[in-house]
PyMOL CGO cylinders between C-alpha atoms (Angstrom):
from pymol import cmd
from pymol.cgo import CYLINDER

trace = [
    CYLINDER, -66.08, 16.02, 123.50, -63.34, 15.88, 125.83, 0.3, 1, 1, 1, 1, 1, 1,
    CYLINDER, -63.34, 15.88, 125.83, -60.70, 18.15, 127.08, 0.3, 1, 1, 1, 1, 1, 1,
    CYLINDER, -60.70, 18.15, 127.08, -57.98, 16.82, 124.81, 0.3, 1, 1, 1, 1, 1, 1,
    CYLINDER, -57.98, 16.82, 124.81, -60.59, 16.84, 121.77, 0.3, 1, 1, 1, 1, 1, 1,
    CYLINDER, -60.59, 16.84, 121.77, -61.44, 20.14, 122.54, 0.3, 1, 1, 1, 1, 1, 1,
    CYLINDER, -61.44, 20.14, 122.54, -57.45, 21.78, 122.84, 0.3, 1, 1, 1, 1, 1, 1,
    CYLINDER, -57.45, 21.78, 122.84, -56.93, 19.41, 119.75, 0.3, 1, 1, 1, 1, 1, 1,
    CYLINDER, -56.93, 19.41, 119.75, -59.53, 21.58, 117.69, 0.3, 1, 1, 1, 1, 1, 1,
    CYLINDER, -59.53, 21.58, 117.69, -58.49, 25.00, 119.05, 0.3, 1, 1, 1, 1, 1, 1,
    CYLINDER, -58.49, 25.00, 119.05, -55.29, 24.07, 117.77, 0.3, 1, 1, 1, 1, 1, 1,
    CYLINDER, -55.29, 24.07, 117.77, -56.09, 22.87, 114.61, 0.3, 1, 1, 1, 1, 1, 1,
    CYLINDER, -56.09, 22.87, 114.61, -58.01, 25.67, 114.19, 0.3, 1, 1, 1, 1, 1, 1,
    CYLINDER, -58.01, 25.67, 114.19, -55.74, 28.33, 115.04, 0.3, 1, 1, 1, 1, 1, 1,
    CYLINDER, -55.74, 28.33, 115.04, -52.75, 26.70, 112.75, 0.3, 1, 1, 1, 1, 1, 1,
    CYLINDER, -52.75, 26.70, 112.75, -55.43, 26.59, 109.65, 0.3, 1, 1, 1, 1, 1, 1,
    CYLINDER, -55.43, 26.59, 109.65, -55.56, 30.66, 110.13, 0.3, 1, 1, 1, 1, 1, 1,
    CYLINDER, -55.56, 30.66, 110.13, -51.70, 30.98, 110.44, 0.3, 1, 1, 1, 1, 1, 1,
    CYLINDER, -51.70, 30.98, 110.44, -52.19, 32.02, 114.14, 0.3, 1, 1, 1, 1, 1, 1,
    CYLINDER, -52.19, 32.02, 114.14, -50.72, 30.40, 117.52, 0.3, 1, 1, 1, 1, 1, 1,
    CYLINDER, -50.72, 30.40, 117.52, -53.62, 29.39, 119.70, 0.3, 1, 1, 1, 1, 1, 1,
    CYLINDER, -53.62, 29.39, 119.70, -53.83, 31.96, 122.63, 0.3, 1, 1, 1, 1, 1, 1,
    CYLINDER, -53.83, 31.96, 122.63, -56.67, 29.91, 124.85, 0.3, 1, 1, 1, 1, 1, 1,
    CYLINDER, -56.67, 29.91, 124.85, -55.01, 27.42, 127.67, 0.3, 1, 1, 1, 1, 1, 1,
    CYLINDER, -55.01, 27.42, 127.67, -58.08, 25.78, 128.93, 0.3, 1, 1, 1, 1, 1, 1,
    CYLINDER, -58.08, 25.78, 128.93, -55.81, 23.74, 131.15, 0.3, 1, 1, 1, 1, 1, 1,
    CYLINDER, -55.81, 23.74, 131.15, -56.78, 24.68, 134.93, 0.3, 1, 1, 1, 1, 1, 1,
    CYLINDER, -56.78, 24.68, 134.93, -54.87, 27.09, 136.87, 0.3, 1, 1, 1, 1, 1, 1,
    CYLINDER, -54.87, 27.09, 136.87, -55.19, 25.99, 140.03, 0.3, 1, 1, 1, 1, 1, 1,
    CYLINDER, -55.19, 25.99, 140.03, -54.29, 22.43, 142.24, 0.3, 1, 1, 1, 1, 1, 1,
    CYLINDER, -54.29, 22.43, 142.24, -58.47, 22.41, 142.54, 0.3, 1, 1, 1, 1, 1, 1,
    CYLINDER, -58.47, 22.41, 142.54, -59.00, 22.48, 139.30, 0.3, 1, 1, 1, 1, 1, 1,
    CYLINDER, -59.00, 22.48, 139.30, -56.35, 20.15, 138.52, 0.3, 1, 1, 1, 1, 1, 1,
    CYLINDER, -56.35, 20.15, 138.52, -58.10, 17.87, 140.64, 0.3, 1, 1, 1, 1, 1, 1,
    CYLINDER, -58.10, 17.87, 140.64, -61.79, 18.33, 139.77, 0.3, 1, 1, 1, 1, 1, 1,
    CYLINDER, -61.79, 18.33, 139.77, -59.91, 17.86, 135.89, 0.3, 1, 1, 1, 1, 1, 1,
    CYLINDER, -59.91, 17.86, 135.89, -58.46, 14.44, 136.95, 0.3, 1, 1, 1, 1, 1, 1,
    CYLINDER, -58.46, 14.44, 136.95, -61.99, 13.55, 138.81, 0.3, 1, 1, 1, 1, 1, 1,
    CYLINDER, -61.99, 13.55, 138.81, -63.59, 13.97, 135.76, 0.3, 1, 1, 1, 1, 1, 1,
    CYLINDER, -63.59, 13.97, 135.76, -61.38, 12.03, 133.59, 0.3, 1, 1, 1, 1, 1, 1,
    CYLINDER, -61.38, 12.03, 133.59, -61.65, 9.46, 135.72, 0.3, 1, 1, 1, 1, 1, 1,
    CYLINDER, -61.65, 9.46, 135.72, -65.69, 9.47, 135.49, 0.3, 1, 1, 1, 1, 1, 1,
    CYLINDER, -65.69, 9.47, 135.49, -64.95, 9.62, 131.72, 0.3, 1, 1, 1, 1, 1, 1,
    CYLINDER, -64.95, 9.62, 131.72, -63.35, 6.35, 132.00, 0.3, 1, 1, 1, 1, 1, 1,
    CYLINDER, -63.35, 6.35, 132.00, -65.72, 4.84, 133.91, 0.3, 1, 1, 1, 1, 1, 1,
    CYLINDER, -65.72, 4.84, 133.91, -68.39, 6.06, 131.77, 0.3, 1, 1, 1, 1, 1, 1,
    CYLINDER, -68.39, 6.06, 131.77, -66.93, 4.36, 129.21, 0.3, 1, 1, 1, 1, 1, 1,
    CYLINDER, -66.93, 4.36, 129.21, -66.26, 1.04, 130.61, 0.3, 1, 1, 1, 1, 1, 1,
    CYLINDER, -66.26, 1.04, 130.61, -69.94, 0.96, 132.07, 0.3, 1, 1, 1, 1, 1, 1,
    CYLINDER, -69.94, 0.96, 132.07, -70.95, 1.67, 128.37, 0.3, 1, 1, 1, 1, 1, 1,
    CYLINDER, -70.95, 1.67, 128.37, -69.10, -1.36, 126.87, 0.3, 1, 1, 1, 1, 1, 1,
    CYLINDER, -69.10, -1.36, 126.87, -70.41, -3.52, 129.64, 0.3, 1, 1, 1, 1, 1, 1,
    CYLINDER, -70.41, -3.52, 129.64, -73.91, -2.22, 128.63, 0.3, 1, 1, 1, 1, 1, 1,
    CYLINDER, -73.91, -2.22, 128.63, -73.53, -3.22, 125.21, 0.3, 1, 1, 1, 1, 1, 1,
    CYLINDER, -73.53, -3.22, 125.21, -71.95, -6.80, 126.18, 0.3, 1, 1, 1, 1, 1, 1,
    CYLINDER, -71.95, -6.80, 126.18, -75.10, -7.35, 128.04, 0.3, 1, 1, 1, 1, 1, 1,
    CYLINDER, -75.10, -7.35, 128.04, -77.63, -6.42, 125.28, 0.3, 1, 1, 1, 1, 1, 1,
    CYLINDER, -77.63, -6.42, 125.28, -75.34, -8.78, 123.01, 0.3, 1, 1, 1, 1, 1, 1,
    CYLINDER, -75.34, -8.78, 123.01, -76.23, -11.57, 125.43, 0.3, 1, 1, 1, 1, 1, 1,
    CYLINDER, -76.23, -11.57, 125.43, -80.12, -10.64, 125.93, 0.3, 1, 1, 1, 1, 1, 1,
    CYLINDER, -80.12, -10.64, 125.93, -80.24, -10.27, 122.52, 0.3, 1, 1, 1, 1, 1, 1,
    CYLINDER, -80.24, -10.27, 122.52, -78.21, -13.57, 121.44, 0.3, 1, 1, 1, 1, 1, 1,
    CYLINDER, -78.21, -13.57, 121.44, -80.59, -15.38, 124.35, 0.3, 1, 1, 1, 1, 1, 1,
    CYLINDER, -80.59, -15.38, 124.35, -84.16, -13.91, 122.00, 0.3, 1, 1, 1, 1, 1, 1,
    CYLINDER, -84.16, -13.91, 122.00, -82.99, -15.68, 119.47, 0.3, 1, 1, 1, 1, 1, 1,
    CYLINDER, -82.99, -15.68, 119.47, -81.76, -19.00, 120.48, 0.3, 1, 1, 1, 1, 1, 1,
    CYLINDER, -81.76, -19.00, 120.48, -85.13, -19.30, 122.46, 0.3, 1, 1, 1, 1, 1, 1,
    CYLINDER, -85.13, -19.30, 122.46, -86.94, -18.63, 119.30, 0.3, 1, 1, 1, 1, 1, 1,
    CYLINDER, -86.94, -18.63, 119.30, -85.03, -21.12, 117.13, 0.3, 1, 1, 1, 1, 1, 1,
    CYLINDER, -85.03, -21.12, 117.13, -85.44, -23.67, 119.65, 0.3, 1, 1, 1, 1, 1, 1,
    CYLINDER, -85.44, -23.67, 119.65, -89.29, -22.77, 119.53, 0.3, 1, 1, 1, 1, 1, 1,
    CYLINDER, -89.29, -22.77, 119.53, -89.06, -22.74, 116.20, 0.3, 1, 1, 1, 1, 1, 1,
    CYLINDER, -89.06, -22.74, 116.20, -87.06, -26.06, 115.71, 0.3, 1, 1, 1, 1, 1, 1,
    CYLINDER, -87.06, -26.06, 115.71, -88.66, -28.30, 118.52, 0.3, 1, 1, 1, 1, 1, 1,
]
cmd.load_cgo(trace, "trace")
């Protein structure tokens, strides 16, 4: 869960009870500001090595079973 997700549910929570939320998890400090932005950044990357992950098992996976066809077929 991310930052966001996690401020998003603390709110939602706190507005379902009829209360204002009273935790800021936001940092308080330029260093944490910056270790914050640092690790959206690795979120992003995270996420952009996943989907070229998953693009590669498409292709190993897509290559299995041509080879077998052709094995199959000729």
């Amino acid at each position: 869960m991310t930052a966001e997700g996690l401020k998003q549910t603390i709110r939602r929570l706190a507005t379902a009870r009829g209360k204002q939320p009273s935790v800021d998890i936001s940092p308080g400090c330029p260093f944490g500001a910056v270790v914050d932005e640092r690790i959206k950044e690795v979120e992003r990357n995270l996420g952009e090595i996943k989907s070229r992950l998953n693009g590669l098992i498409f292709i190993v996976v897509a290559a299995v079973v041509v080879e077998i066809l052709m094995r199959l077929l000729g």
